[in-house]
C-alpha positions in Angstrom: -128.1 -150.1 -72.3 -128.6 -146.7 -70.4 -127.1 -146.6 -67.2 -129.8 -144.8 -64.2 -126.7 -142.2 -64.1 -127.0 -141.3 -67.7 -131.0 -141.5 -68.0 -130.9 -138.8 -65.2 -128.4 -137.0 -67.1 -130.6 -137.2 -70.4 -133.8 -136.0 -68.4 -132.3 -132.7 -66.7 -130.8 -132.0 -70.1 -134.1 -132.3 -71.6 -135.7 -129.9 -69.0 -133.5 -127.5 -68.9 -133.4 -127.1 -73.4 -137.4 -127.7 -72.6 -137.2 -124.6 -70.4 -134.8 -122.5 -73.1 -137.5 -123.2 -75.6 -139.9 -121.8 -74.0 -138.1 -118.7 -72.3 -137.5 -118.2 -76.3 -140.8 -118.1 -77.2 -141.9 -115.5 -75.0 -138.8 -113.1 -76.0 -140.3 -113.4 -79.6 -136.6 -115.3 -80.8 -138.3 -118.8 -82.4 -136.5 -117.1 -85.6 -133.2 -115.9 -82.8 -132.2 -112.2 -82.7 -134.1 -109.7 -85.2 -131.3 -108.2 -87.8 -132.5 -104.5 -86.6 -130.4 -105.7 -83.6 -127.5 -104.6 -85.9 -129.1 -102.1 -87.3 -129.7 -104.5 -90.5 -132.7 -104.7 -92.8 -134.3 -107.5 -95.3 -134.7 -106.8 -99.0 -138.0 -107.5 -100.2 -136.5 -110.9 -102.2 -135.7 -112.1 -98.9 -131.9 -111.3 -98.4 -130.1 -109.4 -95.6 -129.1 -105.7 -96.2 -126.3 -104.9 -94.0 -125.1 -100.7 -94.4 -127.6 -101.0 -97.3 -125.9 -103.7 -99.3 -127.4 -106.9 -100.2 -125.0 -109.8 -98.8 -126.0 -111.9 -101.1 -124.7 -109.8 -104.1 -121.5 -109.4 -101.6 -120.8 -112.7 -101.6 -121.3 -113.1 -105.5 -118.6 -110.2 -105.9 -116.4 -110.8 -103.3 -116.6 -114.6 -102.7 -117.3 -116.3 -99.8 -115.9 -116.9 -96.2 -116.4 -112.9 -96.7 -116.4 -110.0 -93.3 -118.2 -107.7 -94.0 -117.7 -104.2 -92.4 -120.5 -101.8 -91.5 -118.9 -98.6 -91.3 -121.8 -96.4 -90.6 -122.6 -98.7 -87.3 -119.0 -98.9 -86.3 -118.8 -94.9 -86.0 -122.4 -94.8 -84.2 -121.1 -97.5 -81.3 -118.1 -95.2 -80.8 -120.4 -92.4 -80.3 -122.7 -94.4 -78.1 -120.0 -95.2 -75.6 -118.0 -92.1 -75.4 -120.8 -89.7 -75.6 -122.4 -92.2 -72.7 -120.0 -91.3 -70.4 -118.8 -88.1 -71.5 -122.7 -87.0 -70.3 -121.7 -88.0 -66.7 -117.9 -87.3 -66.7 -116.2 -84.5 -68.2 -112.3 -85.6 -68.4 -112.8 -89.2 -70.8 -110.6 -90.7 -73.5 -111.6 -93.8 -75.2 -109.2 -95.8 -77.2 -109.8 -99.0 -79.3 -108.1 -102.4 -78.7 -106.0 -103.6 -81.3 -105.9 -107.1 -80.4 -109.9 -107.6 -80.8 -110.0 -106.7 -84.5 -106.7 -105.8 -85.9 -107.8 -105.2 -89.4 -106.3 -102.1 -90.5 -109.2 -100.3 -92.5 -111.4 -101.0 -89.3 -109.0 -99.5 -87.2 -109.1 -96.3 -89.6 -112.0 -95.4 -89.2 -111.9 -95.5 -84.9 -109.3 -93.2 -85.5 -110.6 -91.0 -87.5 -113.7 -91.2 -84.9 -111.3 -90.0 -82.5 -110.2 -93.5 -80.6 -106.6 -93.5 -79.2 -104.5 -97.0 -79.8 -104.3 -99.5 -77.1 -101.7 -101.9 -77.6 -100.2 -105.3 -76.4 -97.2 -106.1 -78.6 -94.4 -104.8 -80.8 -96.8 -105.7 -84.1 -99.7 -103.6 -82.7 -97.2 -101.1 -81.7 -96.2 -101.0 -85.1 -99.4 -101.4 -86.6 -100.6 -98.2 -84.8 -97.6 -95.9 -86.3 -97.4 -97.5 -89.3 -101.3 -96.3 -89.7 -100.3 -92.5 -88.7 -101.3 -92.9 -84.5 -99.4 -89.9 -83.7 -96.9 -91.1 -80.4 -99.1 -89.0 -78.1 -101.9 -91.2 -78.4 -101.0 -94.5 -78.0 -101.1 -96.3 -74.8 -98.5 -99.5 -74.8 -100.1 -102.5 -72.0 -99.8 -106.4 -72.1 -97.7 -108.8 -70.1 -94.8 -109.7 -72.4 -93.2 -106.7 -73.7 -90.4 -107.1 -75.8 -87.3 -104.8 -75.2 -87.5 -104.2 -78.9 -91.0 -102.9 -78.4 -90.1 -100.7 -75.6 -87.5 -99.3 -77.3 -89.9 -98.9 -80.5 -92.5 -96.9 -77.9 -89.4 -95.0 -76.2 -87.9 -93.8 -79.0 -91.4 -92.4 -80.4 -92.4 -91.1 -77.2 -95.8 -92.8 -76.5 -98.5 -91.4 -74.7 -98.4 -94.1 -71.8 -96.8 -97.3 -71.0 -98.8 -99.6 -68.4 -96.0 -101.8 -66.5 -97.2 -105.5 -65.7 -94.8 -106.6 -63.7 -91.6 -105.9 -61.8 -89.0 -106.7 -64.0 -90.4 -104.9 -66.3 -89.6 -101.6 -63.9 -85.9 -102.1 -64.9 -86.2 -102.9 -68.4 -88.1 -99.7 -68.8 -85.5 -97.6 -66.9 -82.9 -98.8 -68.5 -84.6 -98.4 -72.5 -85.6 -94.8 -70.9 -82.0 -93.6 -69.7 -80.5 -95.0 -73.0 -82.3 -92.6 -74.9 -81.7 -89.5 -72.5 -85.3 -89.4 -71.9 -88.2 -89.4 -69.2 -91.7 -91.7 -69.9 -95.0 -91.3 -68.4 -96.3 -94.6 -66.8 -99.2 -96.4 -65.5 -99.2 -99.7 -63.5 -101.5 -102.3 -64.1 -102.9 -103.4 -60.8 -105.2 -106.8 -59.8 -108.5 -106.4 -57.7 -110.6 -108.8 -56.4 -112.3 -109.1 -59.1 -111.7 -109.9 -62.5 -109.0 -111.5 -64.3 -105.7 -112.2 -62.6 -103.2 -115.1 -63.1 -100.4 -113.8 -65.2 -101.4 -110.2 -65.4 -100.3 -107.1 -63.4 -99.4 -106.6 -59.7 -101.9 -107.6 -56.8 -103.1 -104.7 -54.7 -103.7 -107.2 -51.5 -100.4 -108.7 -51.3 -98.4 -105.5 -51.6 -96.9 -105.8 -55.2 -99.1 -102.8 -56.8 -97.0 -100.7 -53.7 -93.4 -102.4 -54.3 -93.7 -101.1 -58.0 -94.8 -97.2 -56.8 -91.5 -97.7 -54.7 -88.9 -99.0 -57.3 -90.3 -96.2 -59.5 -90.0 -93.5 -56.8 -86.5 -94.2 -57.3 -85.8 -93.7 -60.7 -86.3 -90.6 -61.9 -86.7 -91.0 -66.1 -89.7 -92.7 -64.7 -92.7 -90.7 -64.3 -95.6 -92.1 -62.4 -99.1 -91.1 -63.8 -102.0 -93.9 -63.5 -103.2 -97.1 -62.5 -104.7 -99.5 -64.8 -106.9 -102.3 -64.6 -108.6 -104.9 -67.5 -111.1 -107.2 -65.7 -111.6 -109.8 -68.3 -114.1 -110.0 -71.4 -118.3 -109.9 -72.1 -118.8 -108.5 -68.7 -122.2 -107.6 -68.1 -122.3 -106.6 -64.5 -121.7 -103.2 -63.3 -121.1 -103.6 -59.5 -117.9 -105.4 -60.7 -116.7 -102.7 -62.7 -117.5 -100.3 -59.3 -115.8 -103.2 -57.2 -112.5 -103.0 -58.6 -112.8 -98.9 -59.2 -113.2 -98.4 -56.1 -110.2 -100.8 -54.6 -107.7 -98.4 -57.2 -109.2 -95.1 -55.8 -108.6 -96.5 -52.3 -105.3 -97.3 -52.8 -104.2 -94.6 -55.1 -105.5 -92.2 -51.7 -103.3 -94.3 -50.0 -100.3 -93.8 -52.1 -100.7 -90.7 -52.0 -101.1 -89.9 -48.7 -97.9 -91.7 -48.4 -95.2 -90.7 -50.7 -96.8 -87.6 -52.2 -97.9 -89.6 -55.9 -100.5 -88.1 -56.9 -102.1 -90.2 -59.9 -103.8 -88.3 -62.7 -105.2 -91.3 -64.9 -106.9 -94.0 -64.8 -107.2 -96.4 -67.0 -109.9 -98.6 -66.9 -109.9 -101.3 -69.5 -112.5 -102.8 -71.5 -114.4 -106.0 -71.4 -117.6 -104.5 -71.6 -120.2 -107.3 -72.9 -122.8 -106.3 -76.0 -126.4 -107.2 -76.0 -126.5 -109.5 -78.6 -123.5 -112.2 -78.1 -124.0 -114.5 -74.7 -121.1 -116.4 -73.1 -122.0 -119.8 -72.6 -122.5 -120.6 -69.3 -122.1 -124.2 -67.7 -125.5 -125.7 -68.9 -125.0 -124.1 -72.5 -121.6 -126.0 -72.6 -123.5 -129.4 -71.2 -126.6 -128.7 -74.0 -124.1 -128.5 -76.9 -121.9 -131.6 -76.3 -125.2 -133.2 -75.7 -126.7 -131.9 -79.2 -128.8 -129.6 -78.0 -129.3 -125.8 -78.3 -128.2 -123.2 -75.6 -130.4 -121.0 -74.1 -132.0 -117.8 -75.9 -130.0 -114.0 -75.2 -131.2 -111.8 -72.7 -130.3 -108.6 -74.6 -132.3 -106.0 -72.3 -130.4 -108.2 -69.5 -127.0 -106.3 -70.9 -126.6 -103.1 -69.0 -126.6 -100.0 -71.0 -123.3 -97.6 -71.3 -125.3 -95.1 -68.9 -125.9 -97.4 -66.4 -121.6 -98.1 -66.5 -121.3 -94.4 -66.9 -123.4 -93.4 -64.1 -121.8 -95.2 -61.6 -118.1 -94.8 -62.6 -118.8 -91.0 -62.7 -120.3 -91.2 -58.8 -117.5 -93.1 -57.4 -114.7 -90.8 -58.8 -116.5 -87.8 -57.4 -116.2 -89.5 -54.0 -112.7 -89.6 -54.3 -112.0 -86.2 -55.8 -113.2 -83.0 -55.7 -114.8 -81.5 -59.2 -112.1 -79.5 -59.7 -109.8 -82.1 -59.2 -111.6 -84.9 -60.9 -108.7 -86.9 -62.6 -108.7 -88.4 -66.2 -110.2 -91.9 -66.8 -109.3 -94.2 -70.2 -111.3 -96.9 -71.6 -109.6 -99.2 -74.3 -112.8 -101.4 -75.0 -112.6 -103.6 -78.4 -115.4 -105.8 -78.1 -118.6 -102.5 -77.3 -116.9 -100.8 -80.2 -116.6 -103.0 -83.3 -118.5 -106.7 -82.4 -121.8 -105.6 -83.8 -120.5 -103.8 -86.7 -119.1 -106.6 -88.8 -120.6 -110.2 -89.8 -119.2 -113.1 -91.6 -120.8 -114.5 -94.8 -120.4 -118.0 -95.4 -122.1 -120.3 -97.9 -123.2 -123.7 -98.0 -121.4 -126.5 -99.0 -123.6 -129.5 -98.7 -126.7 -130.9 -96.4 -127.0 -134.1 -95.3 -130.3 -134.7 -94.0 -129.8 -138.2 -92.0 -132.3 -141.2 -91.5 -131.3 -140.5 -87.8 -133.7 -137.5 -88.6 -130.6 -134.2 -88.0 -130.0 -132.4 -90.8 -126.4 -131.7 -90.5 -125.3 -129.3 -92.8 -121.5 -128.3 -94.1 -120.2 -124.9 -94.3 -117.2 -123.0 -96.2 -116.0 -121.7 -92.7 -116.0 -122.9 -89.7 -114.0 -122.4 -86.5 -110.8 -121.5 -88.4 -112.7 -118.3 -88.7 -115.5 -117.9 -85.9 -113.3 -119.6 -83.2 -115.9 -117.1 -80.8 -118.7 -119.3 -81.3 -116.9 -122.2 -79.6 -117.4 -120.4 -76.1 -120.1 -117.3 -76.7 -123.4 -117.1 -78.6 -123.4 -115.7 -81.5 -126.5 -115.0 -83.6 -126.7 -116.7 -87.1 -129.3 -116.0 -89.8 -130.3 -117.3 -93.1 -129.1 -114.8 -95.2 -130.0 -115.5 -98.0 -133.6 -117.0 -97.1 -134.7 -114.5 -94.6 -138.4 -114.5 -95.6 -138.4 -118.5 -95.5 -140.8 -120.0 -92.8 -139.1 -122.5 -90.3 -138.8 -125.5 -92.0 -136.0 -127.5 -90.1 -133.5 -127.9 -87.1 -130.0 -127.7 -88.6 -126.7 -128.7 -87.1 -124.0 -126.8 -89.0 -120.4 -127.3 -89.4 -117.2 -126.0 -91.0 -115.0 -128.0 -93.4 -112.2 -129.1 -91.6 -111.5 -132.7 -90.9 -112.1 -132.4 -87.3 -114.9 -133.4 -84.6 -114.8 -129.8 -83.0 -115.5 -127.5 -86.0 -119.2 -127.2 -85.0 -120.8 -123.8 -85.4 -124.3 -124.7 -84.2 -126.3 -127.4 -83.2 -130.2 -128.0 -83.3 -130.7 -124.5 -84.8 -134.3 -123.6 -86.5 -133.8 -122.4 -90.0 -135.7 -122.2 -93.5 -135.3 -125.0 -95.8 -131.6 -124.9 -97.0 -129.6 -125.9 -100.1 -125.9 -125.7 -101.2 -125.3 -122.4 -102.1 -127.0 -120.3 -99.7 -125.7 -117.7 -98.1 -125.8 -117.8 -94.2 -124.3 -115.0 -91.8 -122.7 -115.4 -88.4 -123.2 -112.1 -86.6 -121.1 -110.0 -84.3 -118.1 -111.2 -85.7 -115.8 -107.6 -85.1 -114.8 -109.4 -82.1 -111.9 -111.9 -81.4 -113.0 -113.5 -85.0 -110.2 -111.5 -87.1 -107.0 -112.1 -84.3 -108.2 -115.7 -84.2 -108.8 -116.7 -87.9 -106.3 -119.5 -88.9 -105.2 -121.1 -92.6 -106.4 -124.3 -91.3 -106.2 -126.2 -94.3 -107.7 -122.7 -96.5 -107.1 -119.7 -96.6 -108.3 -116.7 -94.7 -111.2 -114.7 -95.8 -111.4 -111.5 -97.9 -113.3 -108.2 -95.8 -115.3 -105.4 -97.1 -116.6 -102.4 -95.5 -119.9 -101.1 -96.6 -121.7 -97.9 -96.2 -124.6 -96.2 -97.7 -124.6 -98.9 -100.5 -120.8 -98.1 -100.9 -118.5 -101.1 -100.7 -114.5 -100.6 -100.5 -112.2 -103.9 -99.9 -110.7 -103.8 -96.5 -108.3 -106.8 -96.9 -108.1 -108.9 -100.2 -108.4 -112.9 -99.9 -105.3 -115.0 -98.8 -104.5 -116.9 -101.9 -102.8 -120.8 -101.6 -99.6 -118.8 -103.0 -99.9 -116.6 -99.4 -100.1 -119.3 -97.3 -96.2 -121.0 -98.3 -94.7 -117.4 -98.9 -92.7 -117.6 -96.2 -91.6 -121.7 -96.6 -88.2 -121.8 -98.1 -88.7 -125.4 -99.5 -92.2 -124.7 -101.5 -91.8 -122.0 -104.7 -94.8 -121.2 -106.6 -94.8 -121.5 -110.5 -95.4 -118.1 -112.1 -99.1 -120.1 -114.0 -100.5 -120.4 -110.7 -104.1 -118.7 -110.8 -103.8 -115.5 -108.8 -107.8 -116.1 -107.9 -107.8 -119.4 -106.7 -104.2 -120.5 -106.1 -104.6 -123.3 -108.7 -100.9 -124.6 -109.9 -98.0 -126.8 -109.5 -95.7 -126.2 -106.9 -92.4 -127.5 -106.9 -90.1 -128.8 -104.1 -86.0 -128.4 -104.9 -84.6 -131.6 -104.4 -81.3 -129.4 -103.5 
């Protein structure tokens, strides 16, 4: 028997997916998100033509859980954002972040666009040399730096290393005296806004100032910047200007006191993209409650000339125009999320007497953890002509209660073997994949009807490699893993 507490609960719930249903219908999105969004067509047989290749005949070359790359739309969001500021600012750099989608090919091609490295470990460190990042444009940030990686970025003479926290003052003196050698640095600083917790030095409490003095003191230390990352999906300009403009006050302050005159700033990333949604408290209460979260406002997401604009106003009340300093963004998400999808293809539907269709998918959140906290469009890719036909609750194949990709979604009729496409996925969907139970997914990038493979499939053999007590036999099939495996008994 319903409790009064829970038949309140059930009627609120009701309006407010009631009021998302409707707030859908008069953005156009019964069907969600149009794949021009991401810059994709529909072949006349009904499939989805992402950098004018058929997905469908992707996933019958390549397999399936597949990312697929779209290299021509990765270059143009590059040129979006730096050109967006570079119209309102004249001293920009613009570097990508590794940790958002470390796969190597992607990376490439940011490069070759022009993006400097922004790095958080010794692996991305690595990562970035190991793909040719010459020393000078690599900037090294995160809260745990290794001494090993310091030494790495010491030795090789990076561009700039951010400092997080006091201690790491020291470390960094001593890994620069060592080698006989002086560093530029930046320190990253906390606002009122934004993340904070474990990361950088508050400016209110007097820690941002403490680490100016330690490292007026030490002269293989050079100080250069300030730098600040506010958080993830932001879609709100004043905060950006809000926490610009505490830095700019108090790097006028620093200098006005001990003569440090900083020359960059770096800004971060966490800019938010039209088209993926962060799930706000209501969302979260719809989807435990099986229902679907409210519709994207994508002309709610302000533009890069709207973030440019502002930015570009604020330094000039700081500095004179022949002063104007240089200001870094390192944004991962505004750069690759929209340029890459993930193909996955249908393992079984279970339409229930209780009247859900509940359908099971070869991926789930071992590979999109995203969709667990954002919204993330998700079309038919296979069916894309298809009229609604059903409301469709999809899930992954792992033996757990969580892996739940979507819930009460409208989609054409489905059967096993369709292909279905979870889109944005160039962001936090690559560093977060796991070999829960299967392996990770192959990735392609496509262009012009080109395809080259970016990363070949894990195979079963991959996933033990490294396990001393499990050794392949040398019959295993190289495609599918397939083959004994013995265990030494000594």
């Amino acid at each position: 028997m319903f409790s009064p507490r829970h038949w309140l609960k059930q009627r609120v719930l009701s309006h407010v997916a009631a009021r998302n249903d409707a707030r859908r219908r008069v953005l156009g999105q019964e069907r969600g998100l149009p794949p021009a969004s991401w810059d994709a067509t529909v072949s006349p047989e009904g499939h989805l033509i992402v950098g004018s290749c058929d997905v469908v005949e992707l996933a019958r070359r390549f397999g399936t859980p597949l990312y697929v790359v779209d290299e021509r739309r990765l270059r143009k969001d590059y040129a979006a954002f730096l050109d967006g500021f570079r119209r309102q600012y004249p001293n920009v750099e613009l570097g990508y972040s590794y940790k958002t989608n470390p796969l190597p090919d992607s990376i490439r091609v940011l490069h070759d666009c022009g993006a400097l490295a922004e790095v958080i470990s010794h692996f991305e460190l690595w990562l970035a040399l190991e793909l040719g990042v010459p020393p000078e444009r690599i900037i090294f940030n995160g809260p745990a730096k290794t001494a090993a990686a310091l030494d790495l970025a010491v030795a090789r003479r990076v561009k700039l290393i951010n400092v997080d926290g006091l201690d790491e003052i020291d470390l960094l003196a001593t890994t620069v005296a060592r080698h006989g050698a002086t560093q530029r640095i930046g320190v990253r600083v906390v606002t009122s806004v934004g993340w904070q917790a474990q990361f950088g030095l508050r400016l209110r409490t007097g820690e941002a100032r403490e680490a100016f003095d330690r490292i007026r003191r030490l002269p293989q230390l050079l100080p250069v910047g300030l730098h600040v990352h506010l958080g993830t999906g932001i879609k709100h300009v004043p905060t950006y200007l809000q926490a610009i403009r505490e830095m700019l006050e108090f790097a006028r302050e620093l200098r006005d006191a001990t003569g440090i005159d900083l020359e960059y700033f770096d800004f971060g990333g966490g800019f938010g993209v039209p088209t993926v949604q962060p799930f706000d408290q209501w969302d979260s209460r719809l989807i435990q409650n099986n229902l679907p979260v409210g519709p994207v406002e994508a002309d709610a997401t302000p533009r890069i000339d709207d973030y440019a604009r502002g930015i570009s106003t604020l330094m000039r009340e700081f500095y004179p125009e022949n002063r104007l300093p240089t200001i870094a963004f390192e944004p991962g998400r505004a750069l690759s999320s929209s340029a890459q999808s993930l193909l996955l293809e249908v393992l079984a539907v279970k339409r229930g007497r209780d009247g859900v269709t509940r359908v099971i998918l070869n991926g789930g959140k071992n590979y999109a953890l995203p969709t667990g906290y954002e919204y993330h469009e998700f079309l038919p890719a296979s069916r894309m002509n298809e009229p609604l036909a059903d409301t469709v609750n999809f899930y992954g194949p792992l033996c757990h209660p969580g892996d739940v990709l979507f819930v009460q979604k409208p989609f054409p009729r489905i059967a096993a073997g369709d292909i279905v496409a979870v889109m944005d996925a160039g962001a936090y969907f690559v560093p977060n994949q796991m070999n829960f139970s299967n392996p990770r997914p192959a990735a392609v990038i496509v262009g012009d009807g080109d395809v080259r493979v970016a990363r070949e499939r894990e195979r079963f053999e991959d996933i033990v490699r490294l396990d001393r007590a499990a050794r392949a036999t040398t019959g295993s099939d190289a495609r599918t893993g397939a083959g004994a495996v013995r265990i030494p008994t000594s």
